[in-house]
C-alpha positions in Angstrom: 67.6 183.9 -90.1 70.8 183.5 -92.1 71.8 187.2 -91.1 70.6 186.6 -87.0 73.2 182.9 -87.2 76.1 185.0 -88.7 76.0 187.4 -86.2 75.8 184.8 -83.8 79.0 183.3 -84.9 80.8 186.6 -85.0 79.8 186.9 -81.3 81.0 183.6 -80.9 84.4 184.1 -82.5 85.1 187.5 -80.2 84.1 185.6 -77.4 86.8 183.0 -78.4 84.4 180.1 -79.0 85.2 178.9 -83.1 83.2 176.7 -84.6 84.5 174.2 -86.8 82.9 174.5 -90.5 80.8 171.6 -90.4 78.9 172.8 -87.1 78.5 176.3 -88.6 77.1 174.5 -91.3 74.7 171.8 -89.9 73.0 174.6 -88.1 73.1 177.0 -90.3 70.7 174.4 -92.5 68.7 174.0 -89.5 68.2 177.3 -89.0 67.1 177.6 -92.5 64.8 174.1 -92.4 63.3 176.1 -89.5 62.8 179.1 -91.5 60.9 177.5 -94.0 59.0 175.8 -91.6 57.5 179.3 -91.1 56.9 180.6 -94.5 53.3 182.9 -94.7 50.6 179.7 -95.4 52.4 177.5 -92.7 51.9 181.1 -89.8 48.1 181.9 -91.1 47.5 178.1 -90.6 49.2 178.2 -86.9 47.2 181.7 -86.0 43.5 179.8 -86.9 44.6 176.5 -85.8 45.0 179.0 -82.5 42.3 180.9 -82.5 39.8 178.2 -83.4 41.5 175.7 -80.6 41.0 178.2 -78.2 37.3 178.2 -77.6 37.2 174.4 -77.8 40.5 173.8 -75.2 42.3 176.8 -74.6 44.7 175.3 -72.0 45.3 172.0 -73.9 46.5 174.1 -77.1 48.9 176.4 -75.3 50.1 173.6 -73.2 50.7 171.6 -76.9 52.2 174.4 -78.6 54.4 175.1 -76.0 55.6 171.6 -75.3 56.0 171.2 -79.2 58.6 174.5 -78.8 60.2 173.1 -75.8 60.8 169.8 -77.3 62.1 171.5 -80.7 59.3 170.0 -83.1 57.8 173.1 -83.7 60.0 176.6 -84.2 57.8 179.0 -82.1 57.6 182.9 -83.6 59.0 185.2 -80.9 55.7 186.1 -79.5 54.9 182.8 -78.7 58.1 181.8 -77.3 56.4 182.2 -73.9 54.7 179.5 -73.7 57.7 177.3 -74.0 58.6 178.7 -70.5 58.2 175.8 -67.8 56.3 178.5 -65.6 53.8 178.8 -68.4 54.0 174.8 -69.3 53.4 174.0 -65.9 50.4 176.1 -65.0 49.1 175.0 -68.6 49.5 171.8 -68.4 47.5 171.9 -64.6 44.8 173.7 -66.3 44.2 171.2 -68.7 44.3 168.5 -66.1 41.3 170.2 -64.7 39.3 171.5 -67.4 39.8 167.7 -68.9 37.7 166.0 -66.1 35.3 168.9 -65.8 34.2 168.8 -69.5 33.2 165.3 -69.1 30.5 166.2 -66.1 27.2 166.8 -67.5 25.9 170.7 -66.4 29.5 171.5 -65.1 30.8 171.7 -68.6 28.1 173.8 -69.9 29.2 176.3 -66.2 32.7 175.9 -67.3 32.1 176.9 -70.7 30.2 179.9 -69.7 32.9 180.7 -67.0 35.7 180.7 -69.9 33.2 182.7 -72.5 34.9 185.8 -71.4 38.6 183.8 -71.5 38.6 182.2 -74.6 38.0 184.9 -77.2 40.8 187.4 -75.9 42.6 184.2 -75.9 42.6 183.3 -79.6 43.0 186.6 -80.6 46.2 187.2 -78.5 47.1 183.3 -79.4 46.5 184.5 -83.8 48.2 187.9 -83.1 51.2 186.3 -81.7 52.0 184.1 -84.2 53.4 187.5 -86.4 56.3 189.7 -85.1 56.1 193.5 -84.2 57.9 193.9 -88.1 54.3 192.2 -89.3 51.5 194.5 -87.4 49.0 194.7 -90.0 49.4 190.6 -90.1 49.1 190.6 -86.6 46.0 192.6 -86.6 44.6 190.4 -89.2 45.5 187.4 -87.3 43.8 188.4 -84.5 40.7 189.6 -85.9 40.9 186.1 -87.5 41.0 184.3 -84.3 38.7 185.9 -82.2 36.0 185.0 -84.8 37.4 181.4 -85.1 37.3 180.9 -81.4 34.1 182.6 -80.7 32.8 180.6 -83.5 34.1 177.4 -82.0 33.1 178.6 -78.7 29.5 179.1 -79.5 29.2 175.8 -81.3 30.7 173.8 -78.6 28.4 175.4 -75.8 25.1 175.1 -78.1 26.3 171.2 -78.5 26.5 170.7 -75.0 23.7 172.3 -73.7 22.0 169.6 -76.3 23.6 166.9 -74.8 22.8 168.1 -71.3 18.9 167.9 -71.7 19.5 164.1 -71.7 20.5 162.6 -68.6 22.9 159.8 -68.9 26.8 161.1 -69.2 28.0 158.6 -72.2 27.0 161.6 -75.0 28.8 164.4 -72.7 32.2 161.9 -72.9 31.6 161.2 -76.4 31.4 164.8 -77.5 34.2 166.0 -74.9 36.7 163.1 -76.2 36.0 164.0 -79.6 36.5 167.9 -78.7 40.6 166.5 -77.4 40.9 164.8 -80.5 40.2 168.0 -83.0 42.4 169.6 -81.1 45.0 167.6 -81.5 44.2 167.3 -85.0 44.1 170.7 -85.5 47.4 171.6 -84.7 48.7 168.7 -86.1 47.5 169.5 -89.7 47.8 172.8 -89.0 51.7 172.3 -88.3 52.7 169.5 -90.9 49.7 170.3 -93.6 48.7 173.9 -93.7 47.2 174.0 -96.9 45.1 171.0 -95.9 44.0 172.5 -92.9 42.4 175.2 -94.5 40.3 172.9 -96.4 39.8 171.2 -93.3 39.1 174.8 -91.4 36.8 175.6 -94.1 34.1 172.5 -93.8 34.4 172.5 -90.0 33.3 176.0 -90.2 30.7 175.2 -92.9 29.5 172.3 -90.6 29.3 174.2 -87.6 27.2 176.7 -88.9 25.0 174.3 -89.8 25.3 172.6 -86.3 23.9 175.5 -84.8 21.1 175.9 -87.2 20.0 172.9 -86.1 20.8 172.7 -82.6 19.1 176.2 -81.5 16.2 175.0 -83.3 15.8 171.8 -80.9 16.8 174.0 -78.1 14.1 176.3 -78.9 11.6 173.4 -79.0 13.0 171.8 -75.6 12.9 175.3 -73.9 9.0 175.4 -75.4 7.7 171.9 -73.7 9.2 172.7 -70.6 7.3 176.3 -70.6 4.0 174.4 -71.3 4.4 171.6 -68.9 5.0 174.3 -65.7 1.9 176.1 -67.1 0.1 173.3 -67.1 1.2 172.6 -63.8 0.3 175.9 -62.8 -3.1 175.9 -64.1 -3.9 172.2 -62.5 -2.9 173.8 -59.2 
């Protein structure tokens, strides 16, 4: 970064712009502040804060991320400087206008889930692979391995949860789980951002919990499927 900002000056000076010594300074420091914003923990947090994010609320993540570049709270790595672009901001920031009010509609969350099943995945991988330059491939890689499993992971656990909330039929659990869903997402990127190392503790019990989420959840799923097979056959039987 420090070789990248005295280049830029030298451009500067042949283009007969001179800055004084403070200025050169000042943002030379912030250049660096941003650099170390960026060190290894703080880009492995950002790629699984991405990739799991993704298949909970892919739009509101890259609509966050890409409003915290804009804004400059967040120094985005060069391949996720697109979604800074207002293009990108605006059509993200739509989605997540829509997907918001859909995932709090009993049955057309569980649709909208399995509509975005084949969306979400490549998402979190390109999302974790972006995070690391062309001069880190094998990080890349890595990253994106990591946040395809994160997001499918996510993904699964958040559909399994639903369908669960679905087989009742008043609306307030659907709200309650779909609030909480914005609120971890937020969360995420938050720690992910400011606390790295704390969100991989974080990462790891949400994972741990998850798994143990969908233990239990397949298990009553399995047991709702089964009464509903035996009342039709004994419907059946009585006609």
């Amino acid at each position: 970064m420090d070789a990248l900002w005295l280049q830029c000056v030298q451009w500067l000076h042949r283009l007969g712009l001179h800055l004084d010594a403070d200025t050169a300074q000042s943002v030379a420091e912030g250049a660096a502040r941003a650099t170390q914003q960026l060190d290894m923990p703080s880009l492995l947090a950002l790629a699984a804060a991405l990739g799991w994010a993704s298949g909970v609320r892919l739009y509101a993540v890259v609509f966050l991320v890409g409003a915290m570049g804009a804004l400059g709270w967040l120094p985005l790595p060069a391949g996720l400087a697109v979604l800074q672009h207002p293009a990108v901001l605006l059509a993200s920031g739509f989605m997540l206008c829509v997907e918001f009010f859909a995932d709090k509609l009993p049955w057309l969350d569980s649709l909208w889930d399995g509509l975005h099943a084949f969306i979400r995945v490549p998402a979190g991988v390109a999302l974790a692979a972006g995070v690391f330059s062309a001069d880190h491939a094998s990080m890349a890689v890595v990253a994106g391995l990591l946040g395809g499993t994160l997001s499918a992971t996510a993904l699964a656990t958040k559909m399994t949860a639903r369908a669960a909330a679905n087989t009742s039929p008043e609306p307030f659990s659907n709200w309650g789980l779909s609030l909480l869903e914005d609120g971890l997402v937020l969360g995420a990127v938050w720690l992910a951002t400011q606390h790295p190392l704390l969100f991989g503790v974080a990462l790891v019990l949400t994972l741990a919990l998850s798994v143990l989420l969908l233990i239990v959840l397949f298990k009553f799923l399995r047991a709702v499927l089964r009464r509903v097979a035996s009342v039709f056959s004994a419907s059946a039987k009585v006609v």
